[in-house]
C-alpha positions in Angstrom: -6.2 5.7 23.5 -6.3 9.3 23.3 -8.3 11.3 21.1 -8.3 14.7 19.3 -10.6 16.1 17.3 -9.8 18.8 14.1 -11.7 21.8 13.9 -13.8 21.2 11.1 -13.2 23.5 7.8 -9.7 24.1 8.8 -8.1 23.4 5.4 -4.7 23.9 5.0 -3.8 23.3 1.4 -0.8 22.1 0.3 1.7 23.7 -1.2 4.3 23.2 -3.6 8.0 22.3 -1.3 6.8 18.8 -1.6 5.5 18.7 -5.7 2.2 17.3 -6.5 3.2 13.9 -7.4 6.4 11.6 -6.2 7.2 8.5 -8.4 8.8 5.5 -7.2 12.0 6.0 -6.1 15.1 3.5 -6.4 15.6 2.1 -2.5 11.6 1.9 -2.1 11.8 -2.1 -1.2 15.6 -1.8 0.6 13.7 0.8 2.8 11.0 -2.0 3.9 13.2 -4.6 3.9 15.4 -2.6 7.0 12.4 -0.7 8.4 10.7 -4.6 8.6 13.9 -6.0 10.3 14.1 -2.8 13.0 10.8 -3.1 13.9 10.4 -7.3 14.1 13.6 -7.2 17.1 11.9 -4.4 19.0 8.0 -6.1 18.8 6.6 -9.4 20.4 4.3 -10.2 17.7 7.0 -9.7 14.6 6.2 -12.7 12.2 4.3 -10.4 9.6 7.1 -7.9 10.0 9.7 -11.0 9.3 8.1 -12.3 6.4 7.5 -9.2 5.1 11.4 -8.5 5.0 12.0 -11.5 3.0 9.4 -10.8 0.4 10.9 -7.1 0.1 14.2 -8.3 -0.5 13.4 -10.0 -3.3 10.7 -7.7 -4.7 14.4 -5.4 -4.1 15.8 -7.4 -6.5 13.2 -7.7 -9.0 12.8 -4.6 -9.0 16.8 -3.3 -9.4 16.5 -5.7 -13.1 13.0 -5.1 -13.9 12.6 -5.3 -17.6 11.7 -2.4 -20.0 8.3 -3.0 -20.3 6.2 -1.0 -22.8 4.9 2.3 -21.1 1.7 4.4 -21.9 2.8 6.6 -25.5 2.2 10.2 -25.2 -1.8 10.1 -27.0 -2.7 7.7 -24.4 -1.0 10.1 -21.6 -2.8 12.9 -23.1 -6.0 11.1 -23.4 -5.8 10.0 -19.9 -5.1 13.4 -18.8 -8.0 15.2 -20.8 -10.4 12.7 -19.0 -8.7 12.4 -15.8 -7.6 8.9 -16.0 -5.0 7.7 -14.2 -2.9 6.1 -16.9 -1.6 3.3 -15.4 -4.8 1.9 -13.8 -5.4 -2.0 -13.9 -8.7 -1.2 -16.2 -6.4 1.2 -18.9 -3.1 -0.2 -18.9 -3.3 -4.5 -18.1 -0.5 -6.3 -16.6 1.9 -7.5 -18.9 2.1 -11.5 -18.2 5.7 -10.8 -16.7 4.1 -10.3 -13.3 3.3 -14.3 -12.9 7.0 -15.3 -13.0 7.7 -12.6 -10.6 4.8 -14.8 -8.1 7.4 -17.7 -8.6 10.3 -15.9 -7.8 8.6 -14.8 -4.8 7.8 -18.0 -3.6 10.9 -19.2 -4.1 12.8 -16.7 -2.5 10.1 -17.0 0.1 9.6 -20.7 1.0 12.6 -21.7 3.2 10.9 -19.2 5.9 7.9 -20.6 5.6 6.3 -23.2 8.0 5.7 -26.7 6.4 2.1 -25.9 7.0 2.0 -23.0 4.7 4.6 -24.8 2.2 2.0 -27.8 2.1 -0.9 -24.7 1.3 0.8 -23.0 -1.1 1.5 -26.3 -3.2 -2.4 -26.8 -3.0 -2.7 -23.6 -5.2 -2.6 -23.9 -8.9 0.2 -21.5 -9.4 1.3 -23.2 -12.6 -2.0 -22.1 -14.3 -2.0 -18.7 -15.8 -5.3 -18.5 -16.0 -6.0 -19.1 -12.2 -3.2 -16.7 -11.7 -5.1 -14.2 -13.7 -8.9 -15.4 -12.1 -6.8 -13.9 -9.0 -5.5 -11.1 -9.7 -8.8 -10.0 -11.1 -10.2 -11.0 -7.5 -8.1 -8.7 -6.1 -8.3 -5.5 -8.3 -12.1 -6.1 -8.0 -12.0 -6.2 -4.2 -13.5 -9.8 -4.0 -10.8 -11.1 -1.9 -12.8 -13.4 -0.3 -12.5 -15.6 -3.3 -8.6 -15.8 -3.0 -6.9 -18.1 -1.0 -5.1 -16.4 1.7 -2.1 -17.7 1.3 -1.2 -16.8 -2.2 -2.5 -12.8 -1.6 0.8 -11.4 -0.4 2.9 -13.3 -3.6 0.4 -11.8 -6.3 0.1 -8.6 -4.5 3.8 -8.7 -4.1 4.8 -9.2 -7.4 2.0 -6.7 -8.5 3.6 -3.9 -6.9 7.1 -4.4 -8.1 5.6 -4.2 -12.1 3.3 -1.1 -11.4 6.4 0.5 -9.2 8.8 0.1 -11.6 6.1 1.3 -14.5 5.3 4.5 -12.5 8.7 5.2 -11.9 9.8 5.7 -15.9 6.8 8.0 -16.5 7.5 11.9 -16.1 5.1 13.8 -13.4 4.6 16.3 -15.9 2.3 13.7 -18.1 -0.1 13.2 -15.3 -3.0 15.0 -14.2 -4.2 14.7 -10.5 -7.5 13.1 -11.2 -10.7 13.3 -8.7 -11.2 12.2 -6.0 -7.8 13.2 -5.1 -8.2 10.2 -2.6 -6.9 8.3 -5.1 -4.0 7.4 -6.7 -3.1 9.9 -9.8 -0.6 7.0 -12.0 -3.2 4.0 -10.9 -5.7 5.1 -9.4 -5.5 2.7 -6.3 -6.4 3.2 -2.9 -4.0 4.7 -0.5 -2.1 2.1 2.0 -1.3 5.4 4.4 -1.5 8.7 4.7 2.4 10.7 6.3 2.7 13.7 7.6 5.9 15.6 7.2 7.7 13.6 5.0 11.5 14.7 4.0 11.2 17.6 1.6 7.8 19.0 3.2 6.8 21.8 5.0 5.3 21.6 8.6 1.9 19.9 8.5 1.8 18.9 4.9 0.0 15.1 4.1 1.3 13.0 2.0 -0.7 9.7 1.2 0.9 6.7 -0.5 0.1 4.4 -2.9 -0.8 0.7 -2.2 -0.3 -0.1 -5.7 2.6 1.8 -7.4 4.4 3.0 -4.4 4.1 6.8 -5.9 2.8 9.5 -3.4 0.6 12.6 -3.7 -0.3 15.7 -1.4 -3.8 15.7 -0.2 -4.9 18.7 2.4 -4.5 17.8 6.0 -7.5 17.6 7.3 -9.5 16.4 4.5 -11.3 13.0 4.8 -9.4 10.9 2.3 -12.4 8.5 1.6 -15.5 11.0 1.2 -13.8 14.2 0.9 -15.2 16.1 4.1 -13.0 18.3 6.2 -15.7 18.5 9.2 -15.5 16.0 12.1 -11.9 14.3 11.5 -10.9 13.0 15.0 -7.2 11.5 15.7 -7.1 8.3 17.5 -3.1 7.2 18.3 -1.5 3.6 18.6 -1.3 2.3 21.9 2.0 0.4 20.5 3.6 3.0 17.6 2.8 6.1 19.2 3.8 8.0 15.6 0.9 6.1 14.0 -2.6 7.4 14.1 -5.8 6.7 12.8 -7.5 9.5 10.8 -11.2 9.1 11.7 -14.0 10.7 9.8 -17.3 10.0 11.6 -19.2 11.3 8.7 -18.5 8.1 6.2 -17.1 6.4 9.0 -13.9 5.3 7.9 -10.2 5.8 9.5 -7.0 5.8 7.4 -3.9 5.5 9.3 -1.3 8.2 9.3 2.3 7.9 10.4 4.3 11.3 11.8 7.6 11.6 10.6 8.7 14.4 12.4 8.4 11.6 15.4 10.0 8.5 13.3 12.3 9.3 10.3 12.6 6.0 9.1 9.6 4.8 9.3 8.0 3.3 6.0 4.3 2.9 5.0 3.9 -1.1 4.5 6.1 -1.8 7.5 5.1 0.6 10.0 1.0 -0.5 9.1 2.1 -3.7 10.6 3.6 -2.8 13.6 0.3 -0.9 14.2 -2.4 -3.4 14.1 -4.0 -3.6 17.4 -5.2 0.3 15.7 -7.0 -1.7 13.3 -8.3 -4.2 15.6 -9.5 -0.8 18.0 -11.0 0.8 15.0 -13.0 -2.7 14.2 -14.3 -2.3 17.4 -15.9 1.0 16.6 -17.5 -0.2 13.2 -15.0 2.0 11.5 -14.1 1.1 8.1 -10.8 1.4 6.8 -10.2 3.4 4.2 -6.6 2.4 2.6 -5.7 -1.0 1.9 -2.6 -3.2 2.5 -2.3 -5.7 -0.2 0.5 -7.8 0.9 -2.1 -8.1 3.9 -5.6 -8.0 3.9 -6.9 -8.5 7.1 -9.8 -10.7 5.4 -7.6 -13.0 4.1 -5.4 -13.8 7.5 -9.1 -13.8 9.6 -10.4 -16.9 7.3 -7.1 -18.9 6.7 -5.4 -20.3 9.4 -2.5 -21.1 6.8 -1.6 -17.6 6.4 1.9 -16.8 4.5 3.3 -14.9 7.7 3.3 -18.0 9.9 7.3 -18.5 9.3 9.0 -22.3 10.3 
């Protein structure tokens, strides 16, 4: 794999042709669903891609008749922004209990595709039971995902994005600050899934990272590290396999987030096109690198421990 280093303190700051903050947009889960389906015909190892197509789909649907939920009022948006909170962060603004049926449907939707094997797992899980439901979701906003069966992670992370997406997407950008560290999500404060450079609508060499929570997206200087802040010692590793994917690498925290070059592949979408690229993952492991976005509908934790993981499909 080749690799490039950055000059160090060559900031380039962004500027305003893409604005500050994108909210959800309308086609955000049609776009995975067909940027899944391209990319599972043209790779060997496509069941991840596969199943993730059928979950998008229906998270597409979900989210086209999401209900009007109650949103942040304007004292909360103005306390949040006087304190630099993002408003819509699991700690300030709770799920509303809609999100369980929304694991159902997901299932549902999901289970013909599924191998008996995972079918027989995900019956073994409690889903009936709010409260378990909710002992889970908590695991996975806390980062204990060890504690969560594999097999139910990509159905509650699934149906958690399609409530925060449609959320973000009524608020108005103006009503949000940019809070620090600008690594992180300015509507929920989550970690970024990927970083994309030259997204439509921004000038040469702008980076854009995305949310792994509400889908919104926010401009962060190119070639600062997006976990510790640093601009010194960034080094570009590229994917053997997805040659318009590379890994960001900061050797000062030693972490990588992956980064996907539009100019080079115009449809290419964030949750899809992270896993076409996993042998970079698997090459950054290697290095004791962490990673420093996260992929909810796959943690790598969760498929490394449980044999029964929801991409095996019949």
């Amino acid at each position: 794999m080749p690799t490039t280093t950055l000059p160090p303190g060559q900031h380039q700051a962004a500027t305003s042709t893409f604005t500050r903050l994108r909210l959800p947009h309308a086609t955000l889960f049609a776009e995975r669903v067909h940027r899944c389906q391209t990319l599972a015909q043209a790779l060997p190892f496509a069941d991840r891609l596969k199943f993730c197509a059928v979950l998008a789909r229906q998270q597409d649907l979900e989210f086209q008749r999401f209900p009007t939920l109650p949103l942040p009022d304007s004292d909360f948006l103005q306390h949040c922004q006087r304190y630099e909170v993002p408003p819509l962060s699991p700690a300030a603004w709770p799920p509303h209990p809609h999100w369980q049926e929304l694991v159902h449907r997901l299932i549902r939707a999901a289970t013909p595709a599924l191998s008996l094997e995972v079918q027989q797992a995900l019956q073994r899980c409690p889903t009936t039971d709010p409260s378990w439901l909710d002992i889970q979701k908590n695991h996975l906003f806390s980062g204990n995902t060890q504690l969560i069966s594999g097999v139910i992670i990509p159905f509650i992370s699934g149906a958690l994005q399609v409530q925060w997406s449609s959320l973000a997407a009524r608020l108005s950008p103006a009503s949000l600050q940019h809070p620090t560290p600008k690594s992180r999500c300015p509507v929920c404060g989550s970690l970024p899934l990927v970083a994309t450079l030259n997204p439509k609508g921004a000038k040469l060499n702008q980076r854009v990272l995305h949310c792994s929570l509400c889908s919104s997206s926010w401009l962060m200087d190119k070639y600062q590290c997006s976990n510790c802040g640093s601009d010194k010692k960034l080094a570009i590793q590229e994917s053997t396999t997805q040659p318009h994917v590379q890994a960001e690498v900061c050797h000062l925290c030693m972490s990588y987030l992956k980064r996907i070059t539009m100019q080079q592949t115009a449809e290419a979408e964030p949750v899809a096109d992270d896993l076409a690229s996993l042998e970079l993952d698997q090459a950054m492991a290697a290095k004791d690198l962490r990673k420093a976005g996260v992929n909810f509908l796959f943690l790598s934790e969760s498929f490394s421990r449980d044999s029964s993981s929801a991409c095996c499909l019949s």
